[in-house]
C-alpha angles and dihedrals in degrees: 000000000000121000089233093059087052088058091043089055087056098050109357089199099044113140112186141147088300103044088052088059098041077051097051088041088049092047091048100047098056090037094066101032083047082059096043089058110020084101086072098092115197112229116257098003124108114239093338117136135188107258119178087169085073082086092071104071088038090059100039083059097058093047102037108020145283087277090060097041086052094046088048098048096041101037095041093049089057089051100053100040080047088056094039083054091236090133118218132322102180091196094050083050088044091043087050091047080049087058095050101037096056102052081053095066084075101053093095092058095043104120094184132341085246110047101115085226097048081050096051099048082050091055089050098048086052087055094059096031093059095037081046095054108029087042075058095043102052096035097055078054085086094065106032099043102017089241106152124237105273085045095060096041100045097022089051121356098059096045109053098030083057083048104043093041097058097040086052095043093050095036121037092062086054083050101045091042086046086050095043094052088048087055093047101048090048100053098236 
């Protein structure tokens, strides 16, 4: 087991001087792989890309608590919508810190990376934390660009929950068995 998830079983919301870096190494990471595919549209749906790279703060939550994945996801968000020229969203920032935040919530109970139940609470965890921030997200779109509700259900909501579900639910296993061989191999 990683020697994060040893610290996370002792204060699952420590953030200390290494959770600050896994956080500014989350936030980098999808903030430049954002960037790299935010020019996939997705059909139909207003200012929704396809974002593999969601996967990132989902998974740095599992492995280093629900503060990193939060960081990573908020702070991530901001930096490739920044690259992308987007400008900021403050609630699609808030709804990725959401997605991050809320896989983290398991980190204290994660027995290996591998274990297939450890996997499947993970995958469960993806599935609400992305209905969660991007239900928050979207909805928060009423107020902040007058869209009306099924806009911002089927416009939004759909959209980018379908995309970002099956991204984290492919995606965030490979990460956390990728992770867990790293771990392993390294001795820590």
């Amino acid at each position: 087991m990683a020697a994060a998830s040893t610290d996370i079983k002792q204060n699952l919301w420590a953030f200390g001087t290494r959770q600050v870096v896994y956080a500014a190494i989350g936030a980098a990471l999808y903030g430049v792989f954002s960037w790299a595919t935010n020019f996939l549209a997705l059909p139909a749906a207003g200012n929704v890309s396809l974002r593999p790279a969601v996967a990132i703060p989902m998974f740095f939550g599992v492995a280093f608590g629900p503060l990193v994945g939060f960081f990573s996801g908020f702070v991530g968000n901001i930096l490739g919508d920044f690259l992308s020229g987007w400008g900021f969203y403050w609630n699609w920032s808030l709804g990725n810190g959401i997605m991050g935040l809320i896989p983290g919530l398991m980190a204290a109970a994660v027995v290996s990376f591998r274990h297939q139940g450890t996997i499947i609470k993970a995958i469960i965890y993806v599935v609400i934390a992305v209905v969660a921030g991007m239900l928050f997200a979207s909805l928060t779109e009423i107020v902040v660009s007058g869209i009306d509700f099924s806009t911002a259900i089927i416009g939004y909501f759909w959209p980018t929950a379908l995309s970002n579900i099956i991204n984290g639910v492919i995606l965030v296993p490979i990460l956390m068995v990728a992770y867990d061989s790293v771990v392993n191999r390294s001795g820590r």
